[in-house]
N, C-alpha and C positions, 0 to 999 in steps of 0.2 A: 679316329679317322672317319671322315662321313665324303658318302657319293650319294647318287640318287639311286634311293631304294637301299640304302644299305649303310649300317652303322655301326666302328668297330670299337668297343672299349676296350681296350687295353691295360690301363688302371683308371682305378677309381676311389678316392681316398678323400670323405667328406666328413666337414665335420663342425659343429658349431659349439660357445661357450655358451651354456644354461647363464653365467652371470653377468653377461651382456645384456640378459632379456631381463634380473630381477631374481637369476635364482644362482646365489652362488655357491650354495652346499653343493650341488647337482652338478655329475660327471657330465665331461663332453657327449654331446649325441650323433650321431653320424651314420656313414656306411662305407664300408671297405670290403669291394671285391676280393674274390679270393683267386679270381683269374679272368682271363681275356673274355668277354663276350660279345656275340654278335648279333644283331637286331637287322632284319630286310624284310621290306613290303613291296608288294607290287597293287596299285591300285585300292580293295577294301582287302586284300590279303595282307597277312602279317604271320610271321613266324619269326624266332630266337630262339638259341640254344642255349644250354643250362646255365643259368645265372647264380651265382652264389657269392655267400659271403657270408660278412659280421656284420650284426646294428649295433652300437654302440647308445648306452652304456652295456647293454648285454643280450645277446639273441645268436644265431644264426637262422641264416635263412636260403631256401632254395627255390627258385621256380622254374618255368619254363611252357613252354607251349608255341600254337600257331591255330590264326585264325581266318576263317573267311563266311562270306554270309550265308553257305552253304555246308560248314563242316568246321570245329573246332578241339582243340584236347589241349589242358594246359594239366599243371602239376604246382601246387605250391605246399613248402615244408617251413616253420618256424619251430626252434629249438632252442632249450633252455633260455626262453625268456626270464629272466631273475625282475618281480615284479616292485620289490622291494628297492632297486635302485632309481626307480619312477618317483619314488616317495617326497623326496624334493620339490617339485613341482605339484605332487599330487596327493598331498599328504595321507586323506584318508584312502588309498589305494590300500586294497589285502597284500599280505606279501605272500611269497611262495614261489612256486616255476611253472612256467606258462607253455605249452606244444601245440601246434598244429597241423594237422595233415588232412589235405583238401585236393581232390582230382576234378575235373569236369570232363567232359567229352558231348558226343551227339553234334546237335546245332545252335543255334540263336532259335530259332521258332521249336526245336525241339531237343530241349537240354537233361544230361544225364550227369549227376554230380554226389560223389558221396564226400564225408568230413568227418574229423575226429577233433574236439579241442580237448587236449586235457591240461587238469591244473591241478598240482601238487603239492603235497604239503601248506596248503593254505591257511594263512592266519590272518584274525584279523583285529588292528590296532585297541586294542581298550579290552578284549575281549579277555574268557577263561578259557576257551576251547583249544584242546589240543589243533596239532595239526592235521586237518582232513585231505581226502584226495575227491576229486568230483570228474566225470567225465562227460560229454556229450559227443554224442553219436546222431549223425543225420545223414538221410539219403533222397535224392529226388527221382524219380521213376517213373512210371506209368501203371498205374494200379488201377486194375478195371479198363475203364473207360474214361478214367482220368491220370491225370500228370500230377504227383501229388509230391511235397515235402516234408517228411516224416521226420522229426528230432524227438530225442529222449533224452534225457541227465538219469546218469548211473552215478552212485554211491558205493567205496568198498563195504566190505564186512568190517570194515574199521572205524570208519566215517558213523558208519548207523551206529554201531557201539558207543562211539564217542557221542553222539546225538542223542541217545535214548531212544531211537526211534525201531518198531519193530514192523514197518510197512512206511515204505515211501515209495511215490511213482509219480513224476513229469513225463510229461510226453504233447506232443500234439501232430497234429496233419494238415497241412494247409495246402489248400487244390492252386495251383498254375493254371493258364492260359497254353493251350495247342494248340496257333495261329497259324497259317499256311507259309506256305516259302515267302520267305520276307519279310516276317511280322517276327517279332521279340517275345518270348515266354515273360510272362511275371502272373503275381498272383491274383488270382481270381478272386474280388471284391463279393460276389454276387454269388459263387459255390458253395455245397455246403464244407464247413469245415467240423472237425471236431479237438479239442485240447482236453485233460484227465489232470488234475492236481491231488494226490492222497498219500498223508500221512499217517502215524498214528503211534504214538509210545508216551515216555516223560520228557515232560514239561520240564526238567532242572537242565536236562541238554542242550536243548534247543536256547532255552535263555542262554546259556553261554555265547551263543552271537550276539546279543544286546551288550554294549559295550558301556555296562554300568555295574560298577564294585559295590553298591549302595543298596541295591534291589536285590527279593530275591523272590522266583516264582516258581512253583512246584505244581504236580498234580498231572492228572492225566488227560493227553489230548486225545480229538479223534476228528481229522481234517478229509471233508472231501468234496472237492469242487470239479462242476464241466461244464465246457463250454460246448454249443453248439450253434446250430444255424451259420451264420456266413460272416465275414469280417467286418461287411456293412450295417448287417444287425446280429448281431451275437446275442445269442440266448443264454443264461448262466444258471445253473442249478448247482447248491449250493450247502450242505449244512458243515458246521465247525462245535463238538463239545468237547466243554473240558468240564472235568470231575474231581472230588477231593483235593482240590486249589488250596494252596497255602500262598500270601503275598506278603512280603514285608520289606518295608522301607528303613533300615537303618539310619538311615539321617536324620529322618524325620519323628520315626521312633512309629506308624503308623503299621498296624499286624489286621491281616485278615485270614479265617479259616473256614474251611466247609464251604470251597468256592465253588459253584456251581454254571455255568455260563453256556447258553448256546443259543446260536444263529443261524437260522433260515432263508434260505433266499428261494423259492423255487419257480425256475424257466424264467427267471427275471430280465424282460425286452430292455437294454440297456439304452436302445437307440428311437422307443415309442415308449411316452410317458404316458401310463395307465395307473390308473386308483391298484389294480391290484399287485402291481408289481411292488414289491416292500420285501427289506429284508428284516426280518423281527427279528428281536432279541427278550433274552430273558436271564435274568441273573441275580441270586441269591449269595448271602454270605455272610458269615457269623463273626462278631468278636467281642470279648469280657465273657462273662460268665454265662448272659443270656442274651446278649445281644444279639439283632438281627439286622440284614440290613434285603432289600425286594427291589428290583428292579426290571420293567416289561416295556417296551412299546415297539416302535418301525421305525425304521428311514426309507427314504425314496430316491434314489440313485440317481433316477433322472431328473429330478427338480431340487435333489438336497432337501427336501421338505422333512421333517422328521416331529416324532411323538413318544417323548421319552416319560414315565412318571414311575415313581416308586416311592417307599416309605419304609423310614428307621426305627428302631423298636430298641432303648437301653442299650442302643451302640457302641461300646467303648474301645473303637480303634484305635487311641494310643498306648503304647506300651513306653515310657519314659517315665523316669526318676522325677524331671521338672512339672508336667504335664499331668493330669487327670481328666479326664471329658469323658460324660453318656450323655447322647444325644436321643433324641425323641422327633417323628414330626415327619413331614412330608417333604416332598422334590419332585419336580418335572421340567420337562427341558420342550419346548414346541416352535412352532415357526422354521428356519434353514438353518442349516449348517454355517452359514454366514451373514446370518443376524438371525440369532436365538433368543428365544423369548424365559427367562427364567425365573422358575416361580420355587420359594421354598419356605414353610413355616416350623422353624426349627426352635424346639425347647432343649436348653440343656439342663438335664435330671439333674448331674452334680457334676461339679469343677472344683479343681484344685491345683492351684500352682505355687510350688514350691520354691521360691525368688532365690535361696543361697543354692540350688542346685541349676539354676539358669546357665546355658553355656554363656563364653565368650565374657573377658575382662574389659573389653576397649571401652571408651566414653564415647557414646557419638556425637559428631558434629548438625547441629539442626540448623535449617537454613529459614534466616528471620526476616522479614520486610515490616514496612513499616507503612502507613495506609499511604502516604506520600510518594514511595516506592512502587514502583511497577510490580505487580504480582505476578511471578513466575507463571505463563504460558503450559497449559495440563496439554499433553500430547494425546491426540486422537486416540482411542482403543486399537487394539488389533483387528477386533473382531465388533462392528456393531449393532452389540444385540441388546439386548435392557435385561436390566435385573431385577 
């Protein structure tokens, strides 16, 4: 029922098929009130009363509120979202269950709003990790002398468990705009801000998110990055090590130990490209009996520019029945990130392949021309950088 300024739903029962658009596994999606509600404005004011219901394929949801350019307060609730029936459409989505609880109030120039999302029992497609629970928490305020939005991600004591991790902390703070009567808050490009990322446990949990059966990577991390300065120029300070690394590629039969790895970035101007802003790296690691393998240089974030070099010493990273290889000799990697310059002089000490343990019986098919024949067209690189 609608008059001027004012609108009455009564029901509401929407809903559409996913295999009209292409996706037919995928349940109806829609919304179904769960009772009358009613919607009136006069002019830039606006208010309605509690709105609720079901999303389809799965949710409930509540809001409600009223507005004007002088004073607002709304309310919204989403409940048991099931994220796994999105999957249809979305494949690689995590599945689990999904909440939300978010209030606002104050004004448009000067807003006060806290929020909860949480999300349960998460998993995700390909992975080994059990299922975690993860929360965020955030609030907007006035802190000081400024208007600031504060979020954090909390982990249970279950989640870390399951992670290996024995120190984790997200969070950040990002300053708003306090504009006089009539002007709209948002975030302040130009204030300072600050964000904290730190980790710190095994390296076998955390791979459990990599959603690869084939790999496996161990050892100890110890992650800790911040951000500072303002959104326009963020400044990043940075280091990440890991210790006693184990990697190995089952596929391919490729084992590495005694990894050692870490990365420097400090006060790196992401947004003023300077000679000194580099994050270096440096990483060592062993395999066969004496082998070694050294690797040092920088990248440049803001130009992609990078300076990798290192050298292998009796390298014998395959562990396979068909395969044998020690390698010798040098590598470096210079020029950008997208067109790399690479240089390597590599001697193999001894090789050995064993042809009756070769995988794979098929014959393959090779494809022939003849000079008469048009010669199959080689397709562009990905990436073009010289070898």
């Amino acid at each position: 029922e609608w008059q001027p300024g004012r609108i009455l739903l009564e029901k509401l029962d929407v809903s559409t098929q996913p295999g009209l658009f292409g996706y037919p596994d995928a349940q109806p999606f829609g919304i179904v009130l769960a009772k009358a509600a009613e919607i009136t404005w006069s002019g830039s004011t606006f208010s309605s009363t509690d709105i609720s219901g079901t999303l389809l394929p799965s949710g409930d949801f509540a809001l409600s509120g009223s507005f004007s350019p002088e004073k607002m307060k709304g309310a919204i609730k989403l409940d048991a979202l099931k994220l796994e029936h999105f999957r249809p459409v979305a494949p690689a989505l995590a599945g689990g269950e999904a909440s939300l609880l978010a209030d606002v109030s104050g004004s448009p120039h000067a807003p006060l709003a806290n929020f909860k999302f949480n999300l349960k029992d998460v998993t995700i497609r390909g992975a080994s990790l059990p299922p975690v629970d993860l929360t965020i928490n955030g609030d907007l305020a006035m802190r000081g002398k400024r208007r600031m939005l504060r979020a954090d991600m909390e982990m249970s004591e279950k989640t870390q468990m399951a992670l290996g991790l024995t120190r984790f902390e997200l969070g950040a703070d990002v300053p708003f705009t306090s504009p006089a009567s009539g002007g709209v808050s948002q975030p302040d490009l130009n204030a300072p801000l600050s964000a904290v990322f730190s980790l710190a446990g095994q390296l076998e949990g955390l791979w459990k998110l990599v959603p690869s059966a084939d790999m496996r990577l161990s050892g100890l991390a110890d992650v800790d990055a911040r951000v500072e300065g303002s959104a326009s120029a963020p400044v990043v300070t940075a280091h990440a090590l890991i210790e006693k690394g184990r990697f190995f590629d089952l596929a391919n039969g490729v084992g590495l130990r005694d990894i050692k790895l870490k990365l420097d970035a400090k006060k790196l101007d992401i947004m003023h490209k300077k000679a000194a802003d580099r994050v270096t790296l440096d990483l060592s690691a062993k395999a066969g009996s004496k082998g070694t393998l050294e690797l040092g240089g920088w990248l440049d974030p803001a130009t992609m520019a990078l300076d990798i070099s290192g050298a292998m010493r009796s390298l014998a990273p395959l562990r396979r029945q068909d395969a044998k290889v020690m390698l010798s000799g040098t590598l470096g990697v210079q020029g950008t990130v997208t067109s790399p310059i690479v240089k390597a002089d590599i001697t193999v000490d001894k090789g050995e392949i064993q042809l009756a343990h070769l995988p794979g019986s098929s014959i393959p098919t090779l494809e022939i021309w003849t000079p008469e024949s048009e010669k199959p067209k080689e397709e562009a690189p990905a990436v073009p950088g010289r070898l």
